[in-house]
mmCIF file of the C-alpha atoms, coordinates in Angstrom:
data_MODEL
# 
_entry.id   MODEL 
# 
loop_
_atom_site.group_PDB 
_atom_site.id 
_atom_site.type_symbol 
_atom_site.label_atom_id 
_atom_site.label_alt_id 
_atom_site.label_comp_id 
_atom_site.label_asym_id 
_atom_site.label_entity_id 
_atom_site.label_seq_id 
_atom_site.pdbx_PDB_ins_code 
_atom_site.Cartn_x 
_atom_site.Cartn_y 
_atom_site.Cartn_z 
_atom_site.occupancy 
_atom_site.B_iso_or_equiv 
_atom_site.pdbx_formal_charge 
_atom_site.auth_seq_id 
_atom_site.auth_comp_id 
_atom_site.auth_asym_id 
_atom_site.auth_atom_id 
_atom_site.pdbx_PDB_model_num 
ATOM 1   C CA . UNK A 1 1   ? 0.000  0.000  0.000   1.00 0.00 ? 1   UNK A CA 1 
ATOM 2   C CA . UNK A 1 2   ? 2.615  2.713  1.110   1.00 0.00 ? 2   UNK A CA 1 
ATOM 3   C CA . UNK A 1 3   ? 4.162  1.883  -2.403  1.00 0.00 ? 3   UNK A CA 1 
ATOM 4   C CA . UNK A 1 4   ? 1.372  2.510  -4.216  1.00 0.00 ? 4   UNK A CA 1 
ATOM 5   C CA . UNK A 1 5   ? 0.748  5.911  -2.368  1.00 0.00 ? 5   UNK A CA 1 
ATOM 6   C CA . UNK A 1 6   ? 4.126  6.954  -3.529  1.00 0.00 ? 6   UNK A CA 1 
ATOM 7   C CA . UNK A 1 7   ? 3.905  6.224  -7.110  1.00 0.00 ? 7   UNK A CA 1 
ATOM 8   C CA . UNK A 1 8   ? 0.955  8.112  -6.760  1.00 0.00 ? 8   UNK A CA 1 
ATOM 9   C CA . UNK A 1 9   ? 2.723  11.007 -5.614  1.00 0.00 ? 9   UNK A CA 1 
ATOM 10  C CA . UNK A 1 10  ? 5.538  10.556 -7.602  1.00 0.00 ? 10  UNK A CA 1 
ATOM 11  C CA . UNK A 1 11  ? 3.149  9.995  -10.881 1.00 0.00 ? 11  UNK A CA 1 
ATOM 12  C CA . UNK A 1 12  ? 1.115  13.573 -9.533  1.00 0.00 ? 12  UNK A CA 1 
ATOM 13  C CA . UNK A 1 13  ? 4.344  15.270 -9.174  1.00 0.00 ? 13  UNK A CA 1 
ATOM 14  C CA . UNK A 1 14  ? 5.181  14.795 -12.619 1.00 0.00 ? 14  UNK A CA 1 
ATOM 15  C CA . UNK A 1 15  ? 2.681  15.754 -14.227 1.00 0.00 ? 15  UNK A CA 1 
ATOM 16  C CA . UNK A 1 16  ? 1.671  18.527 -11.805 1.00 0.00 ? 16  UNK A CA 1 
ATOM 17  C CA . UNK A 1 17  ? 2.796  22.328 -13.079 1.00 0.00 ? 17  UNK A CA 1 
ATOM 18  C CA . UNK A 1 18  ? 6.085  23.336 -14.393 1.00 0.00 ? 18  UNK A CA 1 
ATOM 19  C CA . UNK A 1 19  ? 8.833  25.827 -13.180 1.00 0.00 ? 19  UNK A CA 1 
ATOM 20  C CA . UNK A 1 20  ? 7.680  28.085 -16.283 1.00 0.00 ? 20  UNK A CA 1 
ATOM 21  C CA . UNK A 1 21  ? 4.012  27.758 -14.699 1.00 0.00 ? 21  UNK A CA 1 
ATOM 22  C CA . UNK A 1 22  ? 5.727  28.899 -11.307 1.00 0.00 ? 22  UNK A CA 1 
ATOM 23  C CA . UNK A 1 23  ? 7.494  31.799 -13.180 1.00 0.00 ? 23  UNK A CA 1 
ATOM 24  C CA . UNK A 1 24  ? 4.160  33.287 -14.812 1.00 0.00 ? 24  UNK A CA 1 
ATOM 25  C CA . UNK A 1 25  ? 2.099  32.832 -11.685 1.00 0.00 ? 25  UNK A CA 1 
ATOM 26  C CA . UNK A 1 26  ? 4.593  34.881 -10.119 1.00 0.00 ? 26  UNK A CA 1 
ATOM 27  C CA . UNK A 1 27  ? 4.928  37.334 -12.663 1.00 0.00 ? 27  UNK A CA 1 
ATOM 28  C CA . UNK A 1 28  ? 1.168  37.773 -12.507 1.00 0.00 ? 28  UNK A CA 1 
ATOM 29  C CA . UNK A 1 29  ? 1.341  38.404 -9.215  1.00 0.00 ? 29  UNK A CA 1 
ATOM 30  C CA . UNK A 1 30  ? 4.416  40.817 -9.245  1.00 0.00 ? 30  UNK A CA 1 
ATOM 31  C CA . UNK A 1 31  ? 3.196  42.962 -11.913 1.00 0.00 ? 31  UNK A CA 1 
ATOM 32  C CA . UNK A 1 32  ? -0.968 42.663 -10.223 1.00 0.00 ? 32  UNK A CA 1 
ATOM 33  C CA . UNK A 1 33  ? 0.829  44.130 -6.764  1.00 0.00 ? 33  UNK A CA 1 
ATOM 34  C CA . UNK A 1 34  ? 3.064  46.666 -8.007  1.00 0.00 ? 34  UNK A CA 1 
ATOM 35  C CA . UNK A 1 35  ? 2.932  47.801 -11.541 1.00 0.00 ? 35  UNK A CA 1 
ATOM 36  C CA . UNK A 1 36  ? -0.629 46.488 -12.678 1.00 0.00 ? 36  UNK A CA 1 
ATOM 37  C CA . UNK A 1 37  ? -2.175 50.642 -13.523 1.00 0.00 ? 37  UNK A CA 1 
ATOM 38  C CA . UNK A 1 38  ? -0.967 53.992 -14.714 1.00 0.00 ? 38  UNK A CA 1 
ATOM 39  C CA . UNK A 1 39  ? -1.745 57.028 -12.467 1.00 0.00 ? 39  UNK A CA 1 
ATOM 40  C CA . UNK A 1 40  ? -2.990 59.665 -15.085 1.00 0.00 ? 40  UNK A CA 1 
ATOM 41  C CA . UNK A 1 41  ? -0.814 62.913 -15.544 1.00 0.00 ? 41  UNK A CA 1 
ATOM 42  C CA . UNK A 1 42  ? 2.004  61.200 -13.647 1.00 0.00 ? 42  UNK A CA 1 
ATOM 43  C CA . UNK A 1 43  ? 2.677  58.662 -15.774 1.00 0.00 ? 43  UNK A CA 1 
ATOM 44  C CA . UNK A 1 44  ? 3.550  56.387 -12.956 1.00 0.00 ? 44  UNK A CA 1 
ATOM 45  C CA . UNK A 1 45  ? 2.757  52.404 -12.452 1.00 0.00 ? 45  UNK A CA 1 
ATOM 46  C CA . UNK A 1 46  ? 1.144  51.817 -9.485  1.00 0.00 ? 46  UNK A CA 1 
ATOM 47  C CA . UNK A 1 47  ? -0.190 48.541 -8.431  1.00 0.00 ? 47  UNK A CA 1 
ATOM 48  C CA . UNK A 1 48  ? -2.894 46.982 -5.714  1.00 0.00 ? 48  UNK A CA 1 
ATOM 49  C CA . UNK A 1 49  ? 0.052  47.312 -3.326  1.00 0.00 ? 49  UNK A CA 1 
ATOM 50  C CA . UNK A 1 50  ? -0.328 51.257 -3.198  1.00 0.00 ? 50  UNK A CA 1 
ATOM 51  C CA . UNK A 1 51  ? -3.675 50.788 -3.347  1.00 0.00 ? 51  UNK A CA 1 
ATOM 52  C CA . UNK A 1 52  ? -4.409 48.632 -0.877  1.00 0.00 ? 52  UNK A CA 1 
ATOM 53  C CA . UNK A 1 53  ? -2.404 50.658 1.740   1.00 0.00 ? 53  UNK A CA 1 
ATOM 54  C CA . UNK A 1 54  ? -4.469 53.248 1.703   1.00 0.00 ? 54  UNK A CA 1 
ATOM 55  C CA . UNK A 1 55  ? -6.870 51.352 4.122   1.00 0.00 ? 55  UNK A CA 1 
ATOM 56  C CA . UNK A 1 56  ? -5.287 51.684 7.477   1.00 0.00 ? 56  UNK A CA 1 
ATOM 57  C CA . UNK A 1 57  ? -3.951 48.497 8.781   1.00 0.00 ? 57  UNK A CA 1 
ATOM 58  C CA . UNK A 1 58  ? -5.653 45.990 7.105   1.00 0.00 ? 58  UNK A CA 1 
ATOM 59  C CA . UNK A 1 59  ? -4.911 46.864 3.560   1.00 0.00 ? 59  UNK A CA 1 
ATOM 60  C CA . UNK A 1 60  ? -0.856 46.727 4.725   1.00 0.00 ? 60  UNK A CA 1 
ATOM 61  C CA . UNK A 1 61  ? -1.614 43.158 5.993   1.00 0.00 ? 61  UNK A CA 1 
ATOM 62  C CA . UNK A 1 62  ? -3.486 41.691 3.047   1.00 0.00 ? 62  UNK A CA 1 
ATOM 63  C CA . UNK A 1 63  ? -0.779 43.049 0.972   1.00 0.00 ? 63  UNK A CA 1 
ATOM 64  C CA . UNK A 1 64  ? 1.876  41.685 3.105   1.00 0.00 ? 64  UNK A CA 1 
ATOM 65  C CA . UNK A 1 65  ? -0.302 38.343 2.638   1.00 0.00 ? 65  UNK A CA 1 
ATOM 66  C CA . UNK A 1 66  ? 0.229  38.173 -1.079  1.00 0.00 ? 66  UNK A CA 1 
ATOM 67  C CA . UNK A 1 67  ? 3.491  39.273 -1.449  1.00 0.00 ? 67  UNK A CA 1 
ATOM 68  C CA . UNK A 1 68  ? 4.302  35.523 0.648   1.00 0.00 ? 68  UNK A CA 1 
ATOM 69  C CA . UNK A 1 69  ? 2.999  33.790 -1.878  1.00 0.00 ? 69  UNK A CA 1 
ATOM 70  C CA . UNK A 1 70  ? 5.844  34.652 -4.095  1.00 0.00 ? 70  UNK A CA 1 
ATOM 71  C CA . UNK A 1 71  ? 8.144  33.940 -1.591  1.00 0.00 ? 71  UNK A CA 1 
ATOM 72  C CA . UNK A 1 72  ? 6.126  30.777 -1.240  1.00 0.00 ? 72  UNK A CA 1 
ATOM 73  C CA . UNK A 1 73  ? 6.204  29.676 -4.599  1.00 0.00 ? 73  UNK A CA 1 
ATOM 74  C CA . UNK A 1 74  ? 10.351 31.097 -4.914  1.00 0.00 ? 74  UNK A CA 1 
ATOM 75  C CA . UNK A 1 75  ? 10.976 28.023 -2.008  1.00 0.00 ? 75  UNK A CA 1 
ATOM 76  C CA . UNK A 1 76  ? 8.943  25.533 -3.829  1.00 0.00 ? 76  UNK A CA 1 
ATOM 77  C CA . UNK A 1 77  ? 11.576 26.726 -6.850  1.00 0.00 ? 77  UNK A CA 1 
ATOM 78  C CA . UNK A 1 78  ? 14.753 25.851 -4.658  1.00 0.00 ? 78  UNK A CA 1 
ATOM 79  C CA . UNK A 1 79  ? 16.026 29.325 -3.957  1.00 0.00 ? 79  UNK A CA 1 
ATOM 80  C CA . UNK A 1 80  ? 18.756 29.039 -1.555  1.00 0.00 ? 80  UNK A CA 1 
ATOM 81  C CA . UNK A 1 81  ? 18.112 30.575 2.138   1.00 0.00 ? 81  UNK A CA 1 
ATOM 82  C CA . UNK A 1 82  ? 19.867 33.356 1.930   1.00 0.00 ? 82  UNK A CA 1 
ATOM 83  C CA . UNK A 1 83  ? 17.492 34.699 -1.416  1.00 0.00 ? 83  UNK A CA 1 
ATOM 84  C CA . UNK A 1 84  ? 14.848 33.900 0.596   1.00 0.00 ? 84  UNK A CA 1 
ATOM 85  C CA . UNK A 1 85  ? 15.671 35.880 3.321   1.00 0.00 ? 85  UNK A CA 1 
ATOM 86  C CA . UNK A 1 86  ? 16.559 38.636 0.799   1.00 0.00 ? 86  UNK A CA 1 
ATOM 87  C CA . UNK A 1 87  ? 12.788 38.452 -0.328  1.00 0.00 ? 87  UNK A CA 1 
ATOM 88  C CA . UNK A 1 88  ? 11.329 38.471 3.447   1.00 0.00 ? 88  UNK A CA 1 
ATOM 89  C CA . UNK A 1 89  ? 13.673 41.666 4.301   1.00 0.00 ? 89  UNK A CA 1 
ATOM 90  C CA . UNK A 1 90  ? 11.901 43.313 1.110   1.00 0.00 ? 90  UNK A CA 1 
ATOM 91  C CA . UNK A 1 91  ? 8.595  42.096 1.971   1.00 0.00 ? 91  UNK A CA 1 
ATOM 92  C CA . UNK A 1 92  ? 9.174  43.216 5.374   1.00 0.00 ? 92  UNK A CA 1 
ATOM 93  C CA . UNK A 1 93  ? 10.465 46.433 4.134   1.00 0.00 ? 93  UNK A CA 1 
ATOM 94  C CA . UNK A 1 94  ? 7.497  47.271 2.323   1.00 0.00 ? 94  UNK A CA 1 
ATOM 95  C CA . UNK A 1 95  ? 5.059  46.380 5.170   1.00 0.00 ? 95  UNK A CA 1 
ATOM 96  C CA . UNK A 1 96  ? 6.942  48.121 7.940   1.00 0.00 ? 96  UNK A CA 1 
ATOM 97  C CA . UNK A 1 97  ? 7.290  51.521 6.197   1.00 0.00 ? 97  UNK A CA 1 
ATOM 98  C CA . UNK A 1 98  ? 4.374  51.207 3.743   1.00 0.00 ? 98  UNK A CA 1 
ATOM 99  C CA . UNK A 1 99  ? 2.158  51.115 7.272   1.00 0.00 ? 99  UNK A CA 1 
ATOM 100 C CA . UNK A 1 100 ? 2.981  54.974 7.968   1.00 0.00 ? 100 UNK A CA 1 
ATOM 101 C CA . UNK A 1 101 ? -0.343 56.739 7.270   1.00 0.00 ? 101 UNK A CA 1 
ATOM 102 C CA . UNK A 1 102 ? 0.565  59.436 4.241   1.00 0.00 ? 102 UNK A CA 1 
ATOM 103 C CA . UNK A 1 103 ? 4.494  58.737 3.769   1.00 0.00 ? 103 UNK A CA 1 
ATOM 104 C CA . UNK A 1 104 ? 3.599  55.010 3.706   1.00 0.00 ? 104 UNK A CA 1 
ATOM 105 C CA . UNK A 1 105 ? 1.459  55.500 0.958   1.00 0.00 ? 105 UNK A CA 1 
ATOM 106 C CA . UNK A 1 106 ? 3.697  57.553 -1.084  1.00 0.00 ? 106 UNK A CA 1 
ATOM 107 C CA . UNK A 1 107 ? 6.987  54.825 -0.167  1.00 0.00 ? 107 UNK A CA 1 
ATOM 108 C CA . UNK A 1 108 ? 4.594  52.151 -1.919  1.00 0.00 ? 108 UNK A CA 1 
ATOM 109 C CA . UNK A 1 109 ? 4.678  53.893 -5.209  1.00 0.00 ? 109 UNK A CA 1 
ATOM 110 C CA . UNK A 1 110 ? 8.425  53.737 -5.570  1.00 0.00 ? 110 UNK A CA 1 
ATOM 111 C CA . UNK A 1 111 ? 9.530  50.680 -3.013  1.00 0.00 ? 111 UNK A CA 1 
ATOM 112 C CA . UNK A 1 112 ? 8.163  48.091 -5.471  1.00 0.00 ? 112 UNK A CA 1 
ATOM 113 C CA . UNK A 1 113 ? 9.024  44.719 -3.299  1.00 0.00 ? 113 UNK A CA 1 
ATOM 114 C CA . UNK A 1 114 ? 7.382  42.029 -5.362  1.00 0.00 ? 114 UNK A CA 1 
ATOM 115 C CA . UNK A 1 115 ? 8.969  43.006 -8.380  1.00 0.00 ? 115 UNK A CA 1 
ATOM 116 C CA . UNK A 1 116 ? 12.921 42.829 -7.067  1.00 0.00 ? 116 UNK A CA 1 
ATOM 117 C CA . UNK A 1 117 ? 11.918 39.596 -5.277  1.00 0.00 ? 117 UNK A CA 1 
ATOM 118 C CA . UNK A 1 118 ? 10.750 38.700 -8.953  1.00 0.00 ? 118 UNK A CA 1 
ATOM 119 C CA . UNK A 1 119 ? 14.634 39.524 -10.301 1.00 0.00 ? 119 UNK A CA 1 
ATOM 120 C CA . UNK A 1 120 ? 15.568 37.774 -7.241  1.00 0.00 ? 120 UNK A CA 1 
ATOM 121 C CA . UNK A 1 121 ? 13.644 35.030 -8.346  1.00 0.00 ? 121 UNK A CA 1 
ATOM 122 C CA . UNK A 1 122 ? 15.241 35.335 -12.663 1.00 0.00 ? 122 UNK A CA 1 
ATOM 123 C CA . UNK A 1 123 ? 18.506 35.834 -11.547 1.00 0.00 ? 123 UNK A CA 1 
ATOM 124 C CA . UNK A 1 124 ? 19.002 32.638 -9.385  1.00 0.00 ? 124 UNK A CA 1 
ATOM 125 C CA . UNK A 1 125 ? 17.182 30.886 -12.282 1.00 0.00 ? 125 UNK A CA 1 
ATOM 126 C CA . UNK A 1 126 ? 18.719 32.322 -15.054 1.00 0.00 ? 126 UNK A CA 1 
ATOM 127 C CA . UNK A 1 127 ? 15.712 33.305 -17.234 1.00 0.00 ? 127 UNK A CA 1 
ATOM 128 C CA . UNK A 1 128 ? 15.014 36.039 -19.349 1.00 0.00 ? 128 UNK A CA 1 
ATOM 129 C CA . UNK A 1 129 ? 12.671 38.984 -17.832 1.00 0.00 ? 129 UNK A CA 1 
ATOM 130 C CA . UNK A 1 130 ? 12.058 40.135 -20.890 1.00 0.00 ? 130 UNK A CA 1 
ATOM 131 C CA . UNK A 1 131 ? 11.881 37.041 -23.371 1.00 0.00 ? 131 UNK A CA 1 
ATOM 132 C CA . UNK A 1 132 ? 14.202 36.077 -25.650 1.00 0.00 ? 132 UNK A CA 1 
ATOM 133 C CA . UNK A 1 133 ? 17.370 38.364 -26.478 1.00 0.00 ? 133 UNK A CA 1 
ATOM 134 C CA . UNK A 1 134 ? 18.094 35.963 -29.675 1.00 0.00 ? 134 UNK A CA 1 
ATOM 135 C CA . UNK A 1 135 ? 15.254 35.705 -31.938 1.00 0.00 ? 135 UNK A CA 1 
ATOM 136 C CA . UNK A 1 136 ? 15.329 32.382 -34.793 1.00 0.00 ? 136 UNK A CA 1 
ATOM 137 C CA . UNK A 1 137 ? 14.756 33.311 -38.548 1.00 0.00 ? 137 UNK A CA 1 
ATOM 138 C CA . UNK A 1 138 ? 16.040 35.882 -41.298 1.00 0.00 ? 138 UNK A CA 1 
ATOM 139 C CA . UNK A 1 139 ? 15.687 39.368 -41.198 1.00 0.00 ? 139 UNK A CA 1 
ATOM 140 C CA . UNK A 1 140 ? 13.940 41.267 -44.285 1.00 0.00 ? 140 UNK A CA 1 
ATOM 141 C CA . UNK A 1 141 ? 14.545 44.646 -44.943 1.00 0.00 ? 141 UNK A CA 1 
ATOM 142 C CA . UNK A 1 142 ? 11.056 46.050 -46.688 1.00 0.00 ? 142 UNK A CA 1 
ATOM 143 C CA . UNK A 1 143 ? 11.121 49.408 -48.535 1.00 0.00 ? 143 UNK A CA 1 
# 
């Protein structure tokens, strides 16, 4: 029986998502908490990070809440401690200042945490944050 519960596992494991399913999960997340609208006039990205701080405590929390999934999902990739750690002080970072009624509010615009735990997350990988920088096929010059 235990045997069978492990090939199980082993067999769900497999076929279960992928680290480039990890990596866009997280990049939807990154870009949702810190870069996801434009402030008109400023031309500034803001995301539901900023936004969500300006509700008084609870707003700091929630965001504090889903900037740990990333982290989460950055130790499922095998990030060593130490990145990890990196990410919490970030994470912590934002939370700690980012709960400071006005200044707070205005330190979540430019601190963006979940997207350097994101480069965290491509440099220890190695991937691309921007897609490909070599692109297959011939070049045609049309005049």
């Amino acid at each position: 029986m235990p045997a069978a519960r492990s090939d199980l596992f082993d067999a769900i494991k497999a076929a279960g998502p992928t680290r480039e399913d990890s990596l866009a999960r997280i990049t939807l997340v990154a870009k949702l908490m810190d870069s996801a609208f434009v402030v008109p006039g400023l031309n500034r990205r803001i995301g539901l990070d900023a936004v969500l701080g300006l509700v008084p405590g609870v707003g700091d929390a929630i965001s504090a809440a889903l900037a740990s999934y990333i982290i989460w999902e950055a130790r499922q990739l095998g990030l060593p401690r130490w990145k990890i750690a990196r990410m919490i002080g970030n994470v912590a970072v934002d939370t700690a200042l980012g709960a400071i009624p006005l200044a707070g509010d205005v330190f979540d615009v430019f601190f963006k945490a979940n997207e350097r735990n994101l480069r965290i997350i491509h440099d220890h990988l190695g991937t691309s944050k921007r897609g490909p920088k070599v692109i297959d096929g011939t070049a045609m010059r049309i005049e």
